[in-house]
C-alpha positions, 0 to 999 in steps of 0.5 A: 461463482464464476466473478469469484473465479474472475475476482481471485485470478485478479489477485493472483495476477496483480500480485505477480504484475506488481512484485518481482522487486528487490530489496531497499533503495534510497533517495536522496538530495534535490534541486528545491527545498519544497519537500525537505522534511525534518525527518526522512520519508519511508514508503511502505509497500502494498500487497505484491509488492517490494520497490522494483519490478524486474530490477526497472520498474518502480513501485512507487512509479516516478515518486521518489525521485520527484520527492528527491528533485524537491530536497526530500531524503527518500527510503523504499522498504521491502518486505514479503509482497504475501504474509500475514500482516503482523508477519510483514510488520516485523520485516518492516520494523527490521526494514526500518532499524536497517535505514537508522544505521546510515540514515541522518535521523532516527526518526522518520515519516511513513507513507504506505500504501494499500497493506503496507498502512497495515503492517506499518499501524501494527509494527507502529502500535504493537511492535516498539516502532511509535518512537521512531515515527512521527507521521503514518500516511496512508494510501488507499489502504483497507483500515476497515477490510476488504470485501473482495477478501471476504467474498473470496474466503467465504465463496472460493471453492476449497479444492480451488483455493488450496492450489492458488495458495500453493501456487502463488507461496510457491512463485513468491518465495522461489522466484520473487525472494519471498522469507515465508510468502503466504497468500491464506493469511495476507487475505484472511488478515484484511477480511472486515471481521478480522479487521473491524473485531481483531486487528483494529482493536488491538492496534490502536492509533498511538498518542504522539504519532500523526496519522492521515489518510487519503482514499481513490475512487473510480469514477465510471471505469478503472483506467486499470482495465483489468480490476474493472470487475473487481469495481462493478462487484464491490460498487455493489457491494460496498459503494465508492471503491479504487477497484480493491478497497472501498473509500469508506475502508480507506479512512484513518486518523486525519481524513483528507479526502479521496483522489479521483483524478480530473473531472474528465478522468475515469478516476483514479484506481488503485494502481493509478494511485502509485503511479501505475500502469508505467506512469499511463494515469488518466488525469493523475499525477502521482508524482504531483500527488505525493509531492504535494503530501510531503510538502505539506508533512513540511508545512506541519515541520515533520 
């Protein structure tokens, strides 16, 4: 009971470390053409998250201007950091028909991390978007669900639960901008049964999208210090794990591996792979990370 305590404050504080963010930014130009896609990048937000915390600091910490610096024309969506994932997936889908109405093309290639492969997949698959992508990359995201949220549906004491469902809605939608924030149904819609009964069989990869994958893994300790209970527990539970999602939950369509920093790195966390905390990446480079994918999204002429 008490690592759950520990678990769910984890959560509580991630999410209100990694959002206070404001609405969509773009990027746009570069010094090279390494990264000059066909069609537009979009990034995808995970859970607490928008595109930048305090009005200074990024999400996506360093990455869209390094795509930018390569010729990549760059879009940062926003939606609601807690929700339930069909509820992020029409922001999204508006998000997206907003960026149509001045981007140079109609078309675009997503990159999400965490939730935001999610909501992407379902916005993608049930919500009219497949026509308006032509790739989905996601980033450590749980396609299989998370046995962090599974442990804290089942075990969180309900009294306990109730006043940190309250609390974090009240935070989000009062302070952090949140439309209708809710932390129950952003928990219980990445549980595995949900994931692996529901959600995935009703949101099926669609014919003519792109979709690929990449997971993090930590090696022998979070350089995140804070979620290195979150990995000791599921390291038991579930295996290789970034400290929320597991390896194995990561995968999707095209599996292209994990990201697992240098040799002599801890690893790479699930913070770490967006560049997080402030850029302090043992052995990582995100910038680099996702240069690389875009360049590679270019080799594929998307």
């Amino acid at each position: 009971m008490k690592k759950l305590f520990l678990i769910f404050t984890v959560i509580g504080f991630f999410g209100c470390a990694i959002l206070l963010f404001s609405p969509s930014a773009l990027y746009a130009g570069g010094q090279t053409h390494t990264c000059d896609t066909r069609y537009p990048i979009i990034l995808a937000h995970g859970t607490g998250g928008a595109d930048r915390i305090l009005g200074i600091v990024d999400y996506w910490w360093g990455i869209p201007e390094a795509l930018e610096n390569q010729g990549a024309e760059v879009y940062v969506t926003r939606v609601d950091g807690l929700g339930g994932t069909a509820e992020k997936a029409a922001q999204f889908k508006e998000e997206v028909q907003y960026i149509q109405s001045f981007s140079s093309s109609q078309k675009f290639n997503i990159i999400a991390h965490s939730h935001g492969a999610l909501y992407a997949r379902y916005a993608i698959s049930n919500l009219g978007l497949a026509d308006d992508v032509v790739s989905l990359t996601s980033i450590a995201g749980p396609h299989q669900g998370m046995v962090l949220a599974d442990l804290i549906v089942e075990n969180y004491p309900a009294p306990l639960k109730s006043l940190t469902t309250e609390s974090l809605n009240f935070i989000y939608a009062y302070f952090f901008g949140d439309i209708a924030p809710d932390s129950c149904a952003n928990v219980v819609d990445v549980t595995t049964q949900y994931m692996q009964t529901v959600f995935n069989k009703h949101t099926e990869n669609v014919s003519g999208v792109i979709y690929q994958s990449w997971a993090a893994r930590v090696k022998t300790g979070c350089p995140t210090l804070v979620l290195n209970p979150v990995w000791r527990l599921l390291s038991e539970k579930e295996g290789p794990n970034d400290g929320l999602v597991g390896v194995e939950s990561a995968k999707l369509g095209d599996y292209r591996g994990e990201e697992a920093a240098a040799w002599w790195s801890p690893g790479c966390d699930h913070l770490n792979i967006i560049g997080h905390l402030f850029g302090i990446t043992p052995g990582f480079y995100a910038a680099d990370f996702y240069v690389d994918i875009v360049a590679d999204l270019k080799r594929q002429e998307l």
